[in-house]
DRENTI-517213 format. One record per residue (C-alpha): residue number from 1; residue in three letters; y, x, z; chain. Coordinates in Angstrom, 1 decimal. Layout:
+-----+--------+--------+--------+--------+--------+
! num ! residu !      Y !      X !      Z ! chaine !
+-----+--------+--------+--------+--------+--------+
! NUM !    ALA !      Y !      X !      Z !      A !
...
+-----+--------+--------+--------+--------+--------+
***
This chain:
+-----+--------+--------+--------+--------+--------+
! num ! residu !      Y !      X !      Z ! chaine !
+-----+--------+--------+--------+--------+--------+
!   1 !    UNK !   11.9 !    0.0 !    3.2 !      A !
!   2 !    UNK !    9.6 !   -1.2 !    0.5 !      A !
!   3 !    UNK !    5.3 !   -1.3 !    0.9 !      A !
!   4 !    UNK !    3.6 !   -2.3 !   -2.1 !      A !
!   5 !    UNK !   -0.2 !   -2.5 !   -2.7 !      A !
!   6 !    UNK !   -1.5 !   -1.7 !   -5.8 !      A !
!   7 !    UNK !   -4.5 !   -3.5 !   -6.2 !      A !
!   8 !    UNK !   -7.3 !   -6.6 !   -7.9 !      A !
!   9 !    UNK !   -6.8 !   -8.2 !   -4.6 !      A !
!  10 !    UNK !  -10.3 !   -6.7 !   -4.0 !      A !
!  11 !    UNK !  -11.6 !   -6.3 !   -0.2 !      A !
!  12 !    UNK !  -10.8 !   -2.8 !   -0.6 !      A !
!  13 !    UNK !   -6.9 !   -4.0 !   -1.4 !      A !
!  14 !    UNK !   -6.8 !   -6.8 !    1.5 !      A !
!  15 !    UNK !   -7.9 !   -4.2 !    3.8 !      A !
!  16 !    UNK !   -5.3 !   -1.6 !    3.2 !      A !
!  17 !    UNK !   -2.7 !   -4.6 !    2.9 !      A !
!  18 !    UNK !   -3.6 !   -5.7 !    6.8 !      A !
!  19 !    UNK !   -4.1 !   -2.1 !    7.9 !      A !
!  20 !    UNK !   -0.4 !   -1.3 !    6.5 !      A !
!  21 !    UNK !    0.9 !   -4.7 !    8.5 !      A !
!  22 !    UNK !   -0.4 !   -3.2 !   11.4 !      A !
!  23 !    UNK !    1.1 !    0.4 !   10.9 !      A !
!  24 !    UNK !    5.1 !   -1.1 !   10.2 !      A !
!  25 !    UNK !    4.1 !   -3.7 !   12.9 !      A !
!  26 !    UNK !    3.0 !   -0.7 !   15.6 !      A !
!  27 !    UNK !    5.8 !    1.8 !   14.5 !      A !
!  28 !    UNK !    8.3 !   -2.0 !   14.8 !      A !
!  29 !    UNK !   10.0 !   -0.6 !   11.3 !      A !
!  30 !    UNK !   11.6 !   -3.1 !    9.3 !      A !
!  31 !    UNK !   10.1 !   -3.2 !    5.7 !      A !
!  32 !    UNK !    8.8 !   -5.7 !    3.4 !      A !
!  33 !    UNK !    5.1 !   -5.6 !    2.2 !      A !
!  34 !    UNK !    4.5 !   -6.5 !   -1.5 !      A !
!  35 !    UNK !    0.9 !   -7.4 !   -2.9 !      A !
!  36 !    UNK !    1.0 !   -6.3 !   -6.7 !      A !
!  37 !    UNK !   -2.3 !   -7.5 !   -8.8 !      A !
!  38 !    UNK !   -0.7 !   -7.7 !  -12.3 !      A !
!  39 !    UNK !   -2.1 !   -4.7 !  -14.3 !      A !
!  40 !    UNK !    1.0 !   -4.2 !  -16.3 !      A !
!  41 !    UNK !    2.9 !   -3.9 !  -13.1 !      A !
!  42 !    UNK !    0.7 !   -1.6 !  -11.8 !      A !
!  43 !    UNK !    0.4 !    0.1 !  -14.8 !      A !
!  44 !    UNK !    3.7 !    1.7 !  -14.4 !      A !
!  45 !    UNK !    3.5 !    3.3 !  -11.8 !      A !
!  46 !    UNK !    0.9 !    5.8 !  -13.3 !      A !
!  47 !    UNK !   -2.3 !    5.0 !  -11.5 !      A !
!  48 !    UNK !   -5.5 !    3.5 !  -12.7 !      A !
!  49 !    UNK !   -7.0 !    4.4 !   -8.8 !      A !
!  50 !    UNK !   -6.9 !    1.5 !   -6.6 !      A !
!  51 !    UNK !   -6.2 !    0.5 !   -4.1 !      A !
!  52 !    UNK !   -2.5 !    2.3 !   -3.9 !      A !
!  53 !    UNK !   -0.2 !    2.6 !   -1.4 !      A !
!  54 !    UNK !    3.5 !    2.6 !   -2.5 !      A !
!  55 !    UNK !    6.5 !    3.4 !   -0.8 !      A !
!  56 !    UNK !    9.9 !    3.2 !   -2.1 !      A !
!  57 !    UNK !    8.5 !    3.0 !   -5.7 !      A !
!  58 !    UNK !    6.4 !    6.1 !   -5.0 !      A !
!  59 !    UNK !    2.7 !    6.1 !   -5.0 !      A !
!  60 !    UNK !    1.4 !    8.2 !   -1.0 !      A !
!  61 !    UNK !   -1.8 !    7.4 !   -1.7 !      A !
!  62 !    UNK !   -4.5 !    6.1 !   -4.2 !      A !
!  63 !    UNK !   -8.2 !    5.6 !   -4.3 !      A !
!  64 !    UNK !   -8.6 !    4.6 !   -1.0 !      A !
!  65 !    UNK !   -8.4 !    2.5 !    2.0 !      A !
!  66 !    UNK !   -6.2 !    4.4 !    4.2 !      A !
!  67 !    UNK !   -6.4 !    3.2 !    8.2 !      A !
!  68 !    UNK !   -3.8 !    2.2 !   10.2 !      A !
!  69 !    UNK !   -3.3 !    5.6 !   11.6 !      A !
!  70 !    UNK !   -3.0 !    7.4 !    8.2 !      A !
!  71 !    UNK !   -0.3 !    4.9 !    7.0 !      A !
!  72 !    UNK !    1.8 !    5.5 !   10.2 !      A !
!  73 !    UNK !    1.5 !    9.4 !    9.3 !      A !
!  74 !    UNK !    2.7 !    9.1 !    5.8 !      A !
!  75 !    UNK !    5.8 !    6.2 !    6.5 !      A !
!  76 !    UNK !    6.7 !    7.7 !    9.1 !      A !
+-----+--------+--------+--------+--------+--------+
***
């Protein structure tokens, strides 16, 4: 499993980064978490709305800082 955070690097982005540690951490899943701040990457994956949340090269969530509860939810 793939994470990836779509983000400036922002507090916003830091946050959701160490909120979605905690979720993979809690649920003891085995996935890599990737900070992406280059625009052209995250250009293609369709979203101007940050921070996002990406899972297997598919974008759960954007414009928000998701808690740790509402990441387990949606990797789960």
């Amino acid at each position: 499993m793939v994470i990836k955070i779509l983000g400036s690097g922002c507090k916003n982005c830091k946050k959701l980064y160490h909120n979605t540690i905690l979720a993979i951490s809690e649920l003891e899943l085995d996935a890599a978490v990737i900070k992406i701040t280059d625009f052209a990457e995250i250009a293609k994956y369709n979203t101007m709305r940050m921070p996002a949340l990406v899972l297997d090269e598919k974008v759960i969530a954007k414009g928000k800082v998701l808690s740790k509860e509402e990441i387990k939810k949606l990797i789960s």
